[in-house]
C-alpha positions as CSV (number, residue, x, y, z in Angstrom):
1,X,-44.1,-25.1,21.8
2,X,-45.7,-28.1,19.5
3,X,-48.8,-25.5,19.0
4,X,-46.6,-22.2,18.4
5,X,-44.5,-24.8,15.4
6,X,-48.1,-26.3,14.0
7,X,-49.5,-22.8,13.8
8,X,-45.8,-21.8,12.0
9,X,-45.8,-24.9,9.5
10,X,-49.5,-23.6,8.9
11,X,-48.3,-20.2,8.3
12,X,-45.6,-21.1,5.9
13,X,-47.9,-23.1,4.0
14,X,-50.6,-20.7,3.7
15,X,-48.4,-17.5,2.8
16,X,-46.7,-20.1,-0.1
17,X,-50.0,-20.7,-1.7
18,X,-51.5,-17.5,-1.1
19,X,-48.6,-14.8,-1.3
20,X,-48.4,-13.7,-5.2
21,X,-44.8,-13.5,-6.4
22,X,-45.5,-10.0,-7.3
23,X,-45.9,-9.2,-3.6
24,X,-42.5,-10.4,-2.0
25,X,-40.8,-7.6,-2.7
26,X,-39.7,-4.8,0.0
27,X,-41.7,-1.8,-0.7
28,X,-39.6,0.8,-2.4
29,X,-41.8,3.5,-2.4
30,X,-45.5,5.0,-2.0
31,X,-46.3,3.1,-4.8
32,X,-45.9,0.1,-3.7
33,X,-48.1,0.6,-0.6
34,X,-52.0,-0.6,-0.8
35,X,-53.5,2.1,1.5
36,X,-57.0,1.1,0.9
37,X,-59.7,3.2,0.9
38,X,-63.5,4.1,-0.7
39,X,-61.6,5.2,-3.6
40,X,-58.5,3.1,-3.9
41,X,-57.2,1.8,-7.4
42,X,-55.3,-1.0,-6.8
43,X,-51.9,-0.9,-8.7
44,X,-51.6,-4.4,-9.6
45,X,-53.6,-7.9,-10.0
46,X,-51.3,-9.4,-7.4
47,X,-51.8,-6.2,-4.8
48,X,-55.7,-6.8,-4.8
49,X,-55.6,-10.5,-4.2
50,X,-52.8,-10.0,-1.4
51,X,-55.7,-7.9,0.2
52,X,-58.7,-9.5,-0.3
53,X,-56.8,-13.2,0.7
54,X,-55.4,-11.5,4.0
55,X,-58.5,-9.7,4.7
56,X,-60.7,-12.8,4.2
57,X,-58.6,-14.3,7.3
58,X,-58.6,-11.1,9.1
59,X,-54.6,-11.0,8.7
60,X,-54.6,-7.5,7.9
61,X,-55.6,-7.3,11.5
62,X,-54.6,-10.6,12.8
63,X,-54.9,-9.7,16.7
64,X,-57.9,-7.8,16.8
65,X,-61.0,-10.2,17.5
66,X,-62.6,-12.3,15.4
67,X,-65.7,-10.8,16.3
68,X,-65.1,-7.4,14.2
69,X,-63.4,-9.4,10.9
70,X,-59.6,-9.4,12.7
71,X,-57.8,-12.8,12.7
72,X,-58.0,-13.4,16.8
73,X,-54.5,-14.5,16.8
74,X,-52.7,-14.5,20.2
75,X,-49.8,-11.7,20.5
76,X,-46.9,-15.3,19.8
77,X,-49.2,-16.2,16.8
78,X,-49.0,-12.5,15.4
79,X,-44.9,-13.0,16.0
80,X,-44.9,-15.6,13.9
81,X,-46.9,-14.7,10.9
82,X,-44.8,-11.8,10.7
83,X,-41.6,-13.4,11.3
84,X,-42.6,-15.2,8.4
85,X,-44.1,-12.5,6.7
86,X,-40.6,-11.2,6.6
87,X,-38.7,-14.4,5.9
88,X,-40.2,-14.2,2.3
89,X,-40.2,-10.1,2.0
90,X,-44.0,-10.1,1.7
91,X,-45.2,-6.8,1.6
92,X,-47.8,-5.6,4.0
93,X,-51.4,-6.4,2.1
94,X,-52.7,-2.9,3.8
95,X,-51.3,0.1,5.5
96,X,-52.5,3.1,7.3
97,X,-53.9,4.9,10.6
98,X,-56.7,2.8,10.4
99,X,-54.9,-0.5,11.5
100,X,-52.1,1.0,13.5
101,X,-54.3,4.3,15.3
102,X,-57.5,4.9,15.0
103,X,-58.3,0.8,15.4
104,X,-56.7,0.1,18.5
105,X,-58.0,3.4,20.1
106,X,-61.9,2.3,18.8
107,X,-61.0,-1.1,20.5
108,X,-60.1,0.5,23.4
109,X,-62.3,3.2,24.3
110,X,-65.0,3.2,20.9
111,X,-68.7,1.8,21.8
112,X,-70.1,-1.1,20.6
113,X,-71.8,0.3,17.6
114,X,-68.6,2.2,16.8
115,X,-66.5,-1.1,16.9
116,X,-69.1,-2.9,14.7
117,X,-69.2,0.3,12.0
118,X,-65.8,1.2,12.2
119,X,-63.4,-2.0,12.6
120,X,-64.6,-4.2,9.4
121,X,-64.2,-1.8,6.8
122,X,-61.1,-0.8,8.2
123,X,-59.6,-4.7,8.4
124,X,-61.0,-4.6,4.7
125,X,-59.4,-1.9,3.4
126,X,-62.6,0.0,3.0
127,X,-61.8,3.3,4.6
128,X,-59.0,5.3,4.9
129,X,-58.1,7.2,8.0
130,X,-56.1,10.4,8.4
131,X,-55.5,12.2,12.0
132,X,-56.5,15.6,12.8
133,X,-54.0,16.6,16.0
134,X,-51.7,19.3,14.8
135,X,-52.7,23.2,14.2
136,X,-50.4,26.2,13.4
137,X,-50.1,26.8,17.0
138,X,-50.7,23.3,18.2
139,X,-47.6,21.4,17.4
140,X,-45.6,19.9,20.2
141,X,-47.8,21.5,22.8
142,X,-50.7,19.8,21.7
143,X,-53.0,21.1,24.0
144,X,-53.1,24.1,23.3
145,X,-55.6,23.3,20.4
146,X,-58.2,25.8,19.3
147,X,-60.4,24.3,16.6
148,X,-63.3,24.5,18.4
149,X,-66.6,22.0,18.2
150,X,-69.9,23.5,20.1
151,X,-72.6,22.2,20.7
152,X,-75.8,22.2,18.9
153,X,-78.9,19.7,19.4
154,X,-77.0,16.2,18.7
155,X,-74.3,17.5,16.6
156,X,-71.6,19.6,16.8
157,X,-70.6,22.5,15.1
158,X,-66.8,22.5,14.0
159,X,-64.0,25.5,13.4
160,X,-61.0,25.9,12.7
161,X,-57.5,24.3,11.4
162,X,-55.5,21.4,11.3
163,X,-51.5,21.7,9.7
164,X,-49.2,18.4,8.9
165,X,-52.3,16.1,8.0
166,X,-50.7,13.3,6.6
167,X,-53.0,12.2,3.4
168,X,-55.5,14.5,4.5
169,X,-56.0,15.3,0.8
170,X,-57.1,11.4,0.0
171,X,-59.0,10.2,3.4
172,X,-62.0,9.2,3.7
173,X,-63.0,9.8,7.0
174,X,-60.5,11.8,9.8
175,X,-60.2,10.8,14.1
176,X,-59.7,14.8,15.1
177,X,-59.0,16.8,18.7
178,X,-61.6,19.6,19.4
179,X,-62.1,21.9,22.1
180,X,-65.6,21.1,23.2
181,X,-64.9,23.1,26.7
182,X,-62.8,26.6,26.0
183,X,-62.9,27.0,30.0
184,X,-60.8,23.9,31.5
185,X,-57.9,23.0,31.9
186,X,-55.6,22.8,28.7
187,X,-55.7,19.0,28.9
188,X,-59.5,19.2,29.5
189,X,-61.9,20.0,27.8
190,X,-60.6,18.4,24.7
191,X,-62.9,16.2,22.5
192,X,-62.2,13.1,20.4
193,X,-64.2,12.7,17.5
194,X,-65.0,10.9,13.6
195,X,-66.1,12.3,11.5
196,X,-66.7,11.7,7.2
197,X,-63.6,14.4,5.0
198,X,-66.7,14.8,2.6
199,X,-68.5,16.6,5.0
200,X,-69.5,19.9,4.0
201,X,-67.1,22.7,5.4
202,X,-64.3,20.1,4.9
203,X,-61.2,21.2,3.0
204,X,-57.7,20.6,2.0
205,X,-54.5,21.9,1.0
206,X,-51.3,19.8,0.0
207,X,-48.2,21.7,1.9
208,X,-45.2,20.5,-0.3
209,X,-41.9,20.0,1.2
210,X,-38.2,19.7,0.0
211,X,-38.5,16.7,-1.4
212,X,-41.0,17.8,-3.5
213,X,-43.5,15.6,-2.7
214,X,-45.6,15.5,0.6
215,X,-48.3,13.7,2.1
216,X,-48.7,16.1,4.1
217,X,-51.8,19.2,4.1
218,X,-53.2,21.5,5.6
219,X,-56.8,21.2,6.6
220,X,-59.7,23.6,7.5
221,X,-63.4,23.1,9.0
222,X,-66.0,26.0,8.1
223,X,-68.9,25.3,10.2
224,X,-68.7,21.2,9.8
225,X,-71.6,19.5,11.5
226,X,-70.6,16.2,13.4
227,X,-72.8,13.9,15.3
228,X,-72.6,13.6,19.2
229,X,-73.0,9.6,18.9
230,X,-69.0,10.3,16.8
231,X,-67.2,11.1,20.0
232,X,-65.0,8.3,21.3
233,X,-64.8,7.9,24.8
234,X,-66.3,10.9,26.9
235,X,-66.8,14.4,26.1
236,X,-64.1,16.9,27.4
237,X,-62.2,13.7,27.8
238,X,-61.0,13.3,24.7
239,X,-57.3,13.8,25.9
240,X,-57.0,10.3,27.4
241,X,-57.8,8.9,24.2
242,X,-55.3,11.2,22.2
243,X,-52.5,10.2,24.6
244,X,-53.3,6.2,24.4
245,X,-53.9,6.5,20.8
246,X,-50.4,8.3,20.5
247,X,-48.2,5.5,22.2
248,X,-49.2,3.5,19.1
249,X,-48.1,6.4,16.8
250,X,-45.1,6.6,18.3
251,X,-44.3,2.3,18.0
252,X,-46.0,2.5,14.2
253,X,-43.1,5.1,13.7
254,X,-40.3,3.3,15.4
255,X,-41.3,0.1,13.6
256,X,-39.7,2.0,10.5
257,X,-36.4,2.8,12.5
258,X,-36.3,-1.2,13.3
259,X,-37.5,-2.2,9.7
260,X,-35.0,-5.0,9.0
261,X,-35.6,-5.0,5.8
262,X,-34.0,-1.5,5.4
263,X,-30.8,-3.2,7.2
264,X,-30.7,-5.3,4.5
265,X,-31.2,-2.2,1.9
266,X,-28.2,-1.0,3.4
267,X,-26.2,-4.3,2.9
268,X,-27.1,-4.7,-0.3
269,X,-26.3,-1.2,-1.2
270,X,-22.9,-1.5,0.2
271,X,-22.4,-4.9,-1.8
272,X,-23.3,-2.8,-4.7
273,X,-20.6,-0.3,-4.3
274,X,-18.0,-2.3,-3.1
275,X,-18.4,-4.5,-6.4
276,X,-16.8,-1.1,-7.9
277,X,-13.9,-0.9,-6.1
278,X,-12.7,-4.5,-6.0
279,X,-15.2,-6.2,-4.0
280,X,-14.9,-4.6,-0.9
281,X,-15.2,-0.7,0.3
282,X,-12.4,1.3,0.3
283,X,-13.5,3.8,3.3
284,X,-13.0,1.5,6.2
285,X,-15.1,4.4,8.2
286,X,-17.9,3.8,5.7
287,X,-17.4,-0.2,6.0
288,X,-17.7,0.3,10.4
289,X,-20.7,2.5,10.0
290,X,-22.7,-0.1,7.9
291,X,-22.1,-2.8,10.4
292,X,-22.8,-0.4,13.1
293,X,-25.9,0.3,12.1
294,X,-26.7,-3.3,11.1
295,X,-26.1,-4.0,14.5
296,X,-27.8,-1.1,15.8
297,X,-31.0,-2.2,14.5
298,X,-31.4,-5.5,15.2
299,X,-30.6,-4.8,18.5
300,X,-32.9,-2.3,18.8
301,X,-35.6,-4.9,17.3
302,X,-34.9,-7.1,19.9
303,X,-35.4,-4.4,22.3
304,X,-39.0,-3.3,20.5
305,X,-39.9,-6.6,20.8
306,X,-39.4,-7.0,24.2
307,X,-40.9,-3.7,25.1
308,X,-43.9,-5.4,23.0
309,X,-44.3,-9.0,25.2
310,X,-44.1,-7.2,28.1
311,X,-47.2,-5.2,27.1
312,X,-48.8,-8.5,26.6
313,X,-48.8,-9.3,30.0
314,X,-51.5,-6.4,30.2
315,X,-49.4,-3.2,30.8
316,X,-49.2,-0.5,28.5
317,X,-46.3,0.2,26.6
318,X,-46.7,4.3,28.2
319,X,-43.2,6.4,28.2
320,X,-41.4,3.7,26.6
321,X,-43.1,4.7,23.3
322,X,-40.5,7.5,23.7
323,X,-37.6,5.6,23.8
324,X,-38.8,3.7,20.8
325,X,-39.9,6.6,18.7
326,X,-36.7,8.0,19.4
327,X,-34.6,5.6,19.0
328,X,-36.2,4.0,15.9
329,X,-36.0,7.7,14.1
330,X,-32.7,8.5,14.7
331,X,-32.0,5.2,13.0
332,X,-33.5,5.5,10.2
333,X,-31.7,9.2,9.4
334,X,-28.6,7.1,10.3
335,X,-29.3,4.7,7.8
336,X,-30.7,7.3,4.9
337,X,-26.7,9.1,5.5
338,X,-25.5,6.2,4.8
339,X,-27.8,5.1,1.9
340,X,-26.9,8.6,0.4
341,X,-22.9,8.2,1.2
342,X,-22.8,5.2,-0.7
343,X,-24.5,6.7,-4.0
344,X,-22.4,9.5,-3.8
345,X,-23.5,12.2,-5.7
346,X,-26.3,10.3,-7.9
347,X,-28.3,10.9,-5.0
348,X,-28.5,14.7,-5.1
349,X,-29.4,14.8,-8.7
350,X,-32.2,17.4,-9.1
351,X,-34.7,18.7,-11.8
352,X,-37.6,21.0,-11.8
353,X,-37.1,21.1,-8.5
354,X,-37.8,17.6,-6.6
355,X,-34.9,14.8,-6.7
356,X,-35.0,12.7,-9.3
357,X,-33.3,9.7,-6.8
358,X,-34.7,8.2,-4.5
359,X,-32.4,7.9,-2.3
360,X,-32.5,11.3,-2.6
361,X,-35.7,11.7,-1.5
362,X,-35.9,9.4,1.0
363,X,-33.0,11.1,2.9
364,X,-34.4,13.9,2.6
365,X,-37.8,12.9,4.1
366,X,-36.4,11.3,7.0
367,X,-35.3,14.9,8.4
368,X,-39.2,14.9,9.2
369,X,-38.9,12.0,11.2
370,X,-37.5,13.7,14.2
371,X,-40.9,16.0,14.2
372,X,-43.9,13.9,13.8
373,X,-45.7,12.0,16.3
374,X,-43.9,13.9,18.7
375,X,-39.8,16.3,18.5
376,X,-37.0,14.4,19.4
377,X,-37.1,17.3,22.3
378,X,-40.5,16.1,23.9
379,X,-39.4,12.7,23.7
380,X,-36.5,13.5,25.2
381,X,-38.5,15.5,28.2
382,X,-40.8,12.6,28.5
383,X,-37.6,9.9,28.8
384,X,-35.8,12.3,31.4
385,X,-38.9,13.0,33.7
386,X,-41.1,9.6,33.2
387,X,-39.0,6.8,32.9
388,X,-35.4,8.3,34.6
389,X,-37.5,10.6,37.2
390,X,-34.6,13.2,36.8
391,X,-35.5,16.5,38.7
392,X,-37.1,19.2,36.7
393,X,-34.5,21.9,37.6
């Protein structure tokens, strides 16, 4: 206990000489975020010293090893830097699939050489990942991919399509799911591989949604040539690595559903609007929702958390990534229907065909939660038969 309170008294001391003001804010929207990246314009003074001072301490990665640039903090160290973190609404200096994806599978199943290329520039903010799983006929039965890689001397030779790439249009390099073997089993036969979006054959196409905005594209390979040393883990074994790699999709995306500082959003929100009816809410079904919900998610926080020690212990976090995708999404749509309740109709304000709130927007995009990384449905199946063993009939 005296070393978990030095290393927090350290923390707090640090983060108040080193956090710039501009950066303890709750991010509000894309703009806000520092994805990083060989082409990356920082949006602010403050945002590119928050990286390069986090970075410099491998805090952008603070439990990967010290060895690769992370900050080799033990999994109650990495509790407390962001319990602090959050105390003083610092943003996060750097986001993306590098750090909570790609990384973790590289530390995992990636060679030596690949941890040593890959790992640094990603903890730097050097690269930018996107993920190349999806196709048109590919979604929730993920196996059934076709995009095809064969063999040719020491490279492969890539075709086909990816749908739903998230940023495909602005990432540098992409982790992607080939068939390498068109005669095994669905599961086998699958690839893992790395390869660089300027690669010729490589393209993109933005797929706009309701919102109207999207990060998400669509993304083709015409005869792309990858090298053999890019495959992670084995060949025609790539599907072990998808699956692993996906567990942490699914906890990146139920982070979001436990985000406290969108409980907060939600309080303030409400202390907003009540201030226009005399200082407190006159729809007491509106009033129980919001402290529902408050509720809600930090006891489903709590419950992440836990899910999180235990896998300390040396487990994996498997099915339960299921229960906390699932969870932590339905949440957030919870909380964007309330968001939108309390703004009333300034939310659904609309012009040359996107929302011009917000609020709007975000409510909107939340409907998308329920699909990626996995439907509500599969997660569902993968609750009932993995973790309840209910029959299949």
């Amino acid at each position: 206990m005296a070393e978990s309170d030095e290393f927090r008294s350290e923390v707090v001391e640090w983060l108040a000489e080193n956090c710039p003001n501009e950066m303890r804010h709750p991010i509000e929207s894309d703009d806000d975020v520092c994805w990083g990246g060989r082409g990356w314009a920082f949006q602010s003074t403050a945002q590119e010293i928050w990286l390069r001072r986090m970075a410099a301490r491998g805090w952008t990665a603070p439990g990967w090893p010290k060895e690769y640039g992370g900050g080799g903090l033990s999994p109650e160290e990495c509790r407390i830097l962001d319990q602090e973190m959050r105390r003083i609404a610092a943003r996060p200096p750097l986001e993306g699939f590098g750090l909570s994806m790609i990384g973790p599978a590289l530390l995992e199943f990636g060679t030596e050489e690949q941890k040593t290329a890959y790992l640094p520039p990603i903890i730097n903010g050097e690269i930018r990942w996107c993920q190349g799983y999806s196709e048109p006929n590919a979604g929730s039965d993920l196996a059934a991919l076709r995009t095809s890689a064969v063999r040719d001397g020491q490279e492969f030779v890539l075709n086909g399509q990816k749908v739903w790439t998230s940023y495909a249009d602005r990432a540098d390099w992409i982790f992607c799911l080939v068939r390498t073997n068109p005669e095994a089993k669905k599961q086998r036969g699958i690839t893992f591989l790395l390869f660089d979006m300027q690669s010729a054959g490589v393209s993109t196409r933005p797929i706009r949604l309701i919102s109207g905005s999207s990060p998400f594209c669509e993304t083709f390979f015409d005869n792309v040539r990858v090298p053999v040393a890019n495959v992670v883990g084995e060949i025609d074994k790539g599907w072990d690595v998808a699956k692993y790699l996906l567990t942490h999709e699914r906890e990146t995306i139920a982070r979001g559903g436990s985000n406290l500082f969108d409980a907060n959003d939600l309080n303030a929100a409400a202390a907003k609007a009540a201030t226009q009816t005399g200082g407190r809410l006159a729809d007491e079904i509106l009033r129980a929702e919001i402290a529902r919900a408050a509720i809600d998610t930090h006891a489903f926080e709590a419950t992440r958390a836990r899910y999180l020690e235990e896998t300390e212990q040396g487990g994996s976090l498997g099915p339960r990534s299921a229960v906390a995708k699932l969870t932590g999404t339905e949440f957030n749509k919870r909380r964007q229907e309330l968001l939108v309740s309390l703004q009333g109709l300034e939310s659904f304000r609309w012009e040359n065909g996107a929302s011009e709130s917000s609020t709007g927007r975000s409510w909107l995009r939340s409907k998308g939660n329920s699909i990626e990384g996995g439907t509500t449905e599969i997660m569902l199946e993968i609750i009932a038969k993995q973790i309840l063993e209910l029959p299949k009939d």
